[in-house]
C-alpha positions in Angstrom: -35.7 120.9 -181.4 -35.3 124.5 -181.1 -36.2 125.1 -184.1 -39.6 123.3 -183.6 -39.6 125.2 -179.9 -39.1 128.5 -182.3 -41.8 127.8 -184.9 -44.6 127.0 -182.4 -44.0 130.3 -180.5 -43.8 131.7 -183.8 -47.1 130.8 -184.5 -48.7 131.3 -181.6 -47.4 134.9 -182.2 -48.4 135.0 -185.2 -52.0 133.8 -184.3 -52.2 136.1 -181.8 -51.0 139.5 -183.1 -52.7 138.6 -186.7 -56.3 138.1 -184.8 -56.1 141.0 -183.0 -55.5 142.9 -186.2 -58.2 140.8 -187.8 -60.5 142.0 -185.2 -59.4 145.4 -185.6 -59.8 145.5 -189.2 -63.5 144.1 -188.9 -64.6 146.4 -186.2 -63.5 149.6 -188.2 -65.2 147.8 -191.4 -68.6 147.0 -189.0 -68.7 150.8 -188.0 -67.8 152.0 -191.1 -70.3 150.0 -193.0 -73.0 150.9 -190.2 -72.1 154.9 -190.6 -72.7 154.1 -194.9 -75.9 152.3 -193.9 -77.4 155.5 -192.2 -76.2 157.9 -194.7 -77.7 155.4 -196.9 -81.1 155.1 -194.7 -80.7 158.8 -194.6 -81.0 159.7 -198.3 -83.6 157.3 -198.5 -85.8 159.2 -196.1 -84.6 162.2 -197.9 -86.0 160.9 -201.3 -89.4 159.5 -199.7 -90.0 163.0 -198.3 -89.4 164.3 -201.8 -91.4 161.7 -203.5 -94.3 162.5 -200.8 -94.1 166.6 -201.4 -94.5 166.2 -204.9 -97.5 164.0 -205.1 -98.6 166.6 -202.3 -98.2 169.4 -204.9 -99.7 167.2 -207.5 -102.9 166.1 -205.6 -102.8 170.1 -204.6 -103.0 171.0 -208.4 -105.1 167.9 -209.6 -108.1 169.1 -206.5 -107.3 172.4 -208.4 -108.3 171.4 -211.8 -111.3 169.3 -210.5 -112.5 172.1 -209.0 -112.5 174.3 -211.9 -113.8 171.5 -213.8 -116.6 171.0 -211.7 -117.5 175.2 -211.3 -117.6 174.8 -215.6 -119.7 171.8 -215.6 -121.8 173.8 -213.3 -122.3 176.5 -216.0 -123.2 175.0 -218.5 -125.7 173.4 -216.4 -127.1 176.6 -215.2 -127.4 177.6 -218.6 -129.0 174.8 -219.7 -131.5 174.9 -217.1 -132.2 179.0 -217.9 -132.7 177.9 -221.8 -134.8 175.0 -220.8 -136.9 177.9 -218.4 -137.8 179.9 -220.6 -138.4 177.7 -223.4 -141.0 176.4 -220.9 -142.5 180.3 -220.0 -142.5 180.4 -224.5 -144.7 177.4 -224.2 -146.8 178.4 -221.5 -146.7 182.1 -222.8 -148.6 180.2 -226.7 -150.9 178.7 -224.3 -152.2 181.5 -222.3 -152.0 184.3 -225.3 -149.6 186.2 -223.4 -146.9 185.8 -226.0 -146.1 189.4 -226.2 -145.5 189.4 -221.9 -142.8 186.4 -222.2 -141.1 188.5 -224.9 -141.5 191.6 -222.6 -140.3 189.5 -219.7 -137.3 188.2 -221.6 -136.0 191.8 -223.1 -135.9 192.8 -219.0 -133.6 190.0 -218.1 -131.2 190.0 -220.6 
């Protein structure tokens, strides 16, 4: 019987000692895991940042490009209007005989 009286206490001892180092072992897992989860959370917000600076730069160089896009189109619309002008004043200039003004009038802008 003492040997029964021996193995109980045993492992009630055993229970014991081996759940408080169980619970020991998960708590430094829990806050180690937690501490990896916000470095983890951490680079995350890191890399979104990033992301978000770069499409910042990009929309920055892309407004950029539209805008000079745009100031050519304008160009070539201003000179299109100016050729459509005085192709008008020509016509005009046939109609009223004063063909030699227009070409007078033309020499002074250019």
């Amino acid at each position: 019987m003492s040997q029964r009286d021996g193995f109980a206490s045993g492992f009630l001892a055993g229970a014991i000692v081996g759940g408080l180092i169980g619970g020991i072992m998960g708590a430094l897992v829990a806050v180690q895991r937690d501490t990896d989860d916000e470095a983890e959370q951490s680079l995350l917000k890191a890399k979104r940042l990033e992301a978000k600076a770069i499409k910042g730069k990009k929309r920055q160089l892309n407004s950029e490009e539209s805008i000079e896009v745009a100031r050519r189109s304008l160009e070539d619309k201003i000179a299109q209007l100016n050729t459509a002008i005085d192709d008008v004043r020509q016509q005009l200039g046939t109609v009223n005989g004063n063909t030699e003004q227009v070409n007078i009038e033309r020499s002074r802008e250019s």
